[in-house]
N, C-alpha and C positions, 0 to 999 in steps of 0.2 A: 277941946284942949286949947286953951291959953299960948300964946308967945314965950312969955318967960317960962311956962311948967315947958316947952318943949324945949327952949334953951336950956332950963334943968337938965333936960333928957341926955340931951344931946351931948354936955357939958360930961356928965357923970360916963355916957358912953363911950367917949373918948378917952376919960381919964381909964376906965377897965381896959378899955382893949391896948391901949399903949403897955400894958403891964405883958402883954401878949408880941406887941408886932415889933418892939426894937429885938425881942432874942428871935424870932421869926426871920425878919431880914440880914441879921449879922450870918445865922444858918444859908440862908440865900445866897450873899454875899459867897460865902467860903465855900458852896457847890460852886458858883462862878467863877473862883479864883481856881477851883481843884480841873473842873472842865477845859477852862483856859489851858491851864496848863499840861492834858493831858492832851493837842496841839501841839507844843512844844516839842522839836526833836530829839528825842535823847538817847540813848543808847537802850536803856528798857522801854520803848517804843515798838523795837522789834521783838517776834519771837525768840525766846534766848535758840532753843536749836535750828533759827531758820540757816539753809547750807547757801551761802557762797561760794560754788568752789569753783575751781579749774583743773582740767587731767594736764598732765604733764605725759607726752609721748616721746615715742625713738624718735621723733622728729626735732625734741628740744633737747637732742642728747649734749651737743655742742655747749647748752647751757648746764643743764647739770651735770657738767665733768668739771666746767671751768669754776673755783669758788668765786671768783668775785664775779662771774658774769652770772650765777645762781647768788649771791646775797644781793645785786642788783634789782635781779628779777621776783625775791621774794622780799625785798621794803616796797618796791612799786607796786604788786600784790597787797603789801596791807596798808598800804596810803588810800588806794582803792577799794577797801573796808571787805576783800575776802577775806574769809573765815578758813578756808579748807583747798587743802591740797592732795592730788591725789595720784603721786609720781607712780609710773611705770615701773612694776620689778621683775614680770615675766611675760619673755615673748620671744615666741618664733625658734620658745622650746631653749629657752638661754636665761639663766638669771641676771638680772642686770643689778646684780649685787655679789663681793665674794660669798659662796654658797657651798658651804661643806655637803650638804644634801647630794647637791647636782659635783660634786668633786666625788665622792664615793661612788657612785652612780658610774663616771667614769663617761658623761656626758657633755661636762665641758674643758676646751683644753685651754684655755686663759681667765686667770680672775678680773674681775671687770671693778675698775677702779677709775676716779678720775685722774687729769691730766695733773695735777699734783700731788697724786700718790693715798689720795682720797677715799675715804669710803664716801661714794657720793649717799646714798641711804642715811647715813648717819648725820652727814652735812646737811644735808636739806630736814630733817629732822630738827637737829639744833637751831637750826635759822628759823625756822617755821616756829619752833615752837618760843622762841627769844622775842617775835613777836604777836604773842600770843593766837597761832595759827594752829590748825589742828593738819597733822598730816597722816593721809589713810591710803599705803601703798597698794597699790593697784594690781591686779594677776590678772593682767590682760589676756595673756592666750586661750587660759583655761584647759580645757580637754585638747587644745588645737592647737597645731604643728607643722612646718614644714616638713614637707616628702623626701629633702636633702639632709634634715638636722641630724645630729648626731642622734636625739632623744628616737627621732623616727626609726633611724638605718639600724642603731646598738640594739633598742628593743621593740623588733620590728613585730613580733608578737603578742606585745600591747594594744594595737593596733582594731580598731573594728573596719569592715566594709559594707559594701550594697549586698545590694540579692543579686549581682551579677559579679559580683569578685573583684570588684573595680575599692579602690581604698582611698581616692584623693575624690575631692570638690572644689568647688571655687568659692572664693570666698573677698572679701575686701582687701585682705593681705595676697591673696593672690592663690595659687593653690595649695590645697591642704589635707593631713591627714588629721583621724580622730583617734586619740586614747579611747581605749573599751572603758568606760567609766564605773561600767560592773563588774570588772576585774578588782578582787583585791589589791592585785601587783600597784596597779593605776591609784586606785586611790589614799594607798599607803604613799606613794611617792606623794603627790599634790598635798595629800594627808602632813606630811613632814616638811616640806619648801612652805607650808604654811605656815606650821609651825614654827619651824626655824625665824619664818621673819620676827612672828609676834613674839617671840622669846629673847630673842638676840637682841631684838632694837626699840626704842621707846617711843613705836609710834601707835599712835591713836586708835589703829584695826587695821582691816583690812577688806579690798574688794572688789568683787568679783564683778566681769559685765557677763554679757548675752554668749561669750565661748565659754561659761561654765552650763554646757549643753551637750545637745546631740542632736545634728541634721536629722530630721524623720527617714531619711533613706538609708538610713546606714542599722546595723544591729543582727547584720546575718552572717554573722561570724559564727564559725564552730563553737565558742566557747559560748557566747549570748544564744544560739537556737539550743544548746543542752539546757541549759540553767532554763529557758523559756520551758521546755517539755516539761523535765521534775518538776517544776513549778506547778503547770497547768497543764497537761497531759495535751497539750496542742503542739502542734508545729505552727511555728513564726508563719502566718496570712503575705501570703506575696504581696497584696496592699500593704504597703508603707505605714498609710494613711488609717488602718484598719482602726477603730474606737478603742478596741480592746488591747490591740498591740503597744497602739499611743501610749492607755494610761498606762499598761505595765511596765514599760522601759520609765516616762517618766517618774510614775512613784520612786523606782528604784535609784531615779536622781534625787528626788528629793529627800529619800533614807539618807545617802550618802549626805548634801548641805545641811541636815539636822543633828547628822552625827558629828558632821566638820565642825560645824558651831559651837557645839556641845564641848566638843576636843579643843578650843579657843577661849571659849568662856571659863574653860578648868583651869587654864597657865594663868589666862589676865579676863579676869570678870569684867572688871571695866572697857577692853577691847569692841568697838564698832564693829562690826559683823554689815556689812553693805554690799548691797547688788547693785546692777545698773541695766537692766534685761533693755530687750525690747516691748512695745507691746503687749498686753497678756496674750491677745488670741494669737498673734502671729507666733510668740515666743513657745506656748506651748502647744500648736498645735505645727510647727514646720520646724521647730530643734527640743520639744519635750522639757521644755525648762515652764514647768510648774509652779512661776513664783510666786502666786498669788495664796498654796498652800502651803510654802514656807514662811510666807508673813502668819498665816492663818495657824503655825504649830509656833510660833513663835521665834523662829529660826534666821530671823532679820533683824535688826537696829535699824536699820538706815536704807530707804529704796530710793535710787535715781532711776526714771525710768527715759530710755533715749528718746527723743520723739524732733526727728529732724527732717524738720517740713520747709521746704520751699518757700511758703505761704502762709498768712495769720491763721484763713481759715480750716486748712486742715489741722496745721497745729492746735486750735480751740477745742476741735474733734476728739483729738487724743488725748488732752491735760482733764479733761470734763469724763472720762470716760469711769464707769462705776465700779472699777477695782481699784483706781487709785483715789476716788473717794475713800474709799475703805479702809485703804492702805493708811491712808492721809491722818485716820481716827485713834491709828493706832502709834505710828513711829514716824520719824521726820521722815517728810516724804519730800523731792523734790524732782524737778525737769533738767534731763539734758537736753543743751540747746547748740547747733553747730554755729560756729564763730567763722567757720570758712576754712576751704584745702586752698592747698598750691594754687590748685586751676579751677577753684571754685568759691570766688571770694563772698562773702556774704556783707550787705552794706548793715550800717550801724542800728538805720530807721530801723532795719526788721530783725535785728537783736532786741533793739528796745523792747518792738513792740510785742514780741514772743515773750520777753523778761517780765515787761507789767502785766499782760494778760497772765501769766503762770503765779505770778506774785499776789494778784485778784484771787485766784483761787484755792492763796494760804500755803502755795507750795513754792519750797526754795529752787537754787537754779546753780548747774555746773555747766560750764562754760567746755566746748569739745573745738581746739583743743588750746596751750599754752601761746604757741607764738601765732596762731591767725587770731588773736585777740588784736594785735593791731600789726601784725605783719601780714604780706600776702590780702591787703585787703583796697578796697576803692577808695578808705578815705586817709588822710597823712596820719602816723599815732598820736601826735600831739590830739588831733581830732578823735580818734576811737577814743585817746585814757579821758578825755574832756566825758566822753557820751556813758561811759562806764562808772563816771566819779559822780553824775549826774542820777544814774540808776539806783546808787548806792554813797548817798551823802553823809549816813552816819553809819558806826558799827554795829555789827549785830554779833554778838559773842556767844561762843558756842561751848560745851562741857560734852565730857566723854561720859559723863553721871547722867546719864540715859532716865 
């Protein structure tokens, strides 16, 4: 082959394949420009139901009684791009809301309002939701009660004990009795304070943590060892711990949160239905809270599960753990993470680094609790809200359209 016959070639080659490579490269081009830009931080960057949220406790009572030191606390909340709020409305056996439920009852002797004459429920509802926050009022006590309340002393028959007649334990709140939560009585009432909230007021759900349970030592009550016999022609196993006794107290919990749910999703289908257990194995094997079969009957929206580690690496142990994978496949799942007590402050570095390690493994994050977020803590707040605006630079928006 000749010089010119290959310049021919060569000639005529070029000119075919250019008919090819400028729409080739324009395609090229505009994956480059698309990849670039999906880099960019924007608001659909994030998962739309990843949770930001924080619990609001009796500890932040001060603030949700007062309106402007609550509409203070919930713009600084969404400058710092939470999504979710999750105020306190039952505890220590007291609604911390007016509550016709617990006024018939004849359980409590003051309505609880704020310092301006407030329904704080309602205010922090409207605020929250003014800036597009979702708020998911909290039944912190659950089955669980003081020994002095009025709930405890009025209906003391409610009541479950040990296999030795003892009826209190100890607990973080200090000590406690338990509601029989196989009593119909029991869970008509809890049945109705639930309801009432999600009927009365326009928040987002509701939800329960690790005291909608039962300590394994408790369930030998007259009323729970008959219903145990009919049932199974046994008598209640002096072990506690016994396999068979476990799962039967707890299934009969988780009859009960599938029927609660059920009874929630009928008033407001849209309503979040949210737990916040512990653990699976501790949860259901040392308080009979089975939540890994109420995700599994469908009986959940939303699982935070608490996991408050000292440390990264225990904390890694328990975010990585194969039921919250699972959980993870089905409904937003996210970590509780302690922000720090009174006398136990927790510095920012091992917020973070609990935050991105949880955040790696596609699971959102609620903050335990409102004011050690930068009160009560080692570093100035100017510094915490710097480290928390940093974790969370853009929005992540969230829908109750599950």
């Amino acid at each position: 082959m000749t010089v010119p016959n290959m310049t021919r070639f060569m000639t005529k080659g070029w000119r075919c394949s250019t008919r090819w490579l400028l729409p080739a490269l324009f395609l090229l081009s505009l994956m480059a420009v698309l990849m670039a830009s999906a880099f960019v931080p924007t608001v659909a960057q994030y998962p739309r139901q990843e949770i930001r949220g924080v619990w609001m406790t009796t500890n932040d009572t001060d603030i949700l009684r007062d309106h402007a030191k609550l509409q203070d606390a919930v713009g600084q909340l969404a400058r710092l791009n939470f999504n979710t709020i999750y105020p306190v409305v039952w505890n220590a056996g007291y609604a911390m809301y007016p509550s016709t439920v617990v006024q018939q009852a004849g359980i409590q002797s003051f309505v609880y309002r704020g310092i301006q004459g407030q329904d704080i429920l309602a205010d922090l509802i409207a605020q929250g939701h003014a800036r597009g926050m979702l708020i998911v009022p909290w039944f912190e006590f659950g089955f669980m009660a003081p020994p002095t309340s009025e709930l405890a002393t009025k209906y003391a028959n409610w009541l479950t004990q040990k296999q030795d007649g003892t009826k209190t334990s100890m607990s973080a709140a200090g000590e406690v009795v338990w509601l029989n939560p196989f009593r119909p009585e029991v869970q008509q009432f809890i049945s109705s304070l639930v309801l009432e909230i999600v009927t009365r007021y326009d928040a987002d759900g509701i939800q329960f943590d690790d005291h909608m349970s039962l300590p394994n030592e408790f369930g030998y009550d007259s009323y729970t060892i008959s219903l145990y016999q009919k049932e199974t022609g046994k008598t209640p196993p002096a072990d506690p711990k016994d396999p068979d006794w476990v799962r039967w107290r707890a299934n009969k919990i988780t009859a009960f949160m599938v029927q609660l749910h059920n009874a929630v999703k009928a008033v407001k289908p849209q309503a979040i239905f949210s737990i916040s257990p512990n653990y699976y194995d501790f949860a259901y094997r040392f308080h009979l809270q089975d939540w890994l079969a109420w995700v599994r009957q469908n009986a959940v929206d939303e699982l935070i599960v608490q996991v408050y580690r000292p440390n990264l690496q225990s904390f890694l142990e328990q975010i990585t753990r194969s039921e919250i994978r699972e959980a993870r496949q089905k409904i937003p799942t996210g970590i509780g993470i302690l922000t720090g007590l009174r006398n136990n402050p927790v510095a920012m570095s091992m917020i973070q680094a609990q935050t991105q390690s949880a955040r790696a493994q596609g699971l959102g994050i609620c903050f335990f609790y409102y004011e050690s977020l930068w009160d009560y803590a080692p570093e100035p707040p100017e510094q915490r809200q710097a480290g928390f605006q940093s974790l969370f630079p853009y929005q992540a928006v969230r829908s109750t359209r599950l």
